[in-house]
C-alpha positions, 0 to 999 in steps of 0.5 A: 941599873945603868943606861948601859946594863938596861941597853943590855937588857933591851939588846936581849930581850929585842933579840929573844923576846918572849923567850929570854930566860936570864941575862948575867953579867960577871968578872973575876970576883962577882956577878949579877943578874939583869933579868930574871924571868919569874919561873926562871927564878922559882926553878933556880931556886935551889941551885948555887948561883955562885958555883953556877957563875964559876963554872962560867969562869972557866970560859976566860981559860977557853978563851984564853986557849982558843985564841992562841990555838986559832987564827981567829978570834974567839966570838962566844959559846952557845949550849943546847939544854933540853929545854932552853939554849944559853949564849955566853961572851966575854968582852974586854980586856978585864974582861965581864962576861955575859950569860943568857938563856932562851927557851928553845925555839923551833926557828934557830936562832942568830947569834952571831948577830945577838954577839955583835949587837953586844959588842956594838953595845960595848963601844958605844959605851966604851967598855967601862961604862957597859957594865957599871960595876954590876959585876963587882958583888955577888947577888943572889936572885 
């Protein structure tokens, strides 16, 4: 793993402790997972990460549309599920996105300062370093 995608890992789990779930990262033609907690892991066993990562691709149009339709620039996108809450973005012009879950808390949760802790991380690297090629192969947990 890169010093950069480890300072992902860092940034996420600072952020969601205990609670972080995953951490993906993915472009147009691949994808692959920075953590991975183990019950996480044996409950994903039986889904198709592949397709799972797809589905998040769909994300590059809603970017591409909501940047168009708003005066402000798209930030990310959180989902509540019944038992964890899940935090997508996309950084660059290529551009990777990036995948976390969280078990719920009771608190809430800031992310709009998790996604500007991420977009800090990727000037620091300068964008092309961030993700090291860790997107460009599919890899199943």
């Amino acid at each position: 793993m890169s010093d950069a995608a480890a300072r992902l890992v860092e940034t996420f789990r600072e952020f969601g402790g205990d609670d972080l779930r995953d951490l993906w990262v993915f472009d147009h033609h691949g994808y692959e997972h920075l953590y991975l907690r183990e019950d996480v892991s044996d409950a994903i066993g039986c889904v198709d990460i592949s397709r799972f990562i797809d589905n998040e691709r769909f994300g590059y149009i809603t970017r591409d549309t909501y940047e168009t339709l708003y005066y402000a620039d798209y930030g990310y996108t959180v989902r509540g599920f019944d038992s964890f809450e899940q935090f997508r973005t996309f950084l660059g012009d290529r551009p990777v996105g990036i995948l976390a879950s969280f078990d719920r808390g009771t608190d809430g949760r800031d992310f709009a300062a998790l996604n500007d802790r991420v977009c800090e991380l990727n000037e620091a690297f300068d964008g092309a370093e961030l993700f090291d090629d860790a997107a460009a192969r599919d890899r199943r947990p």
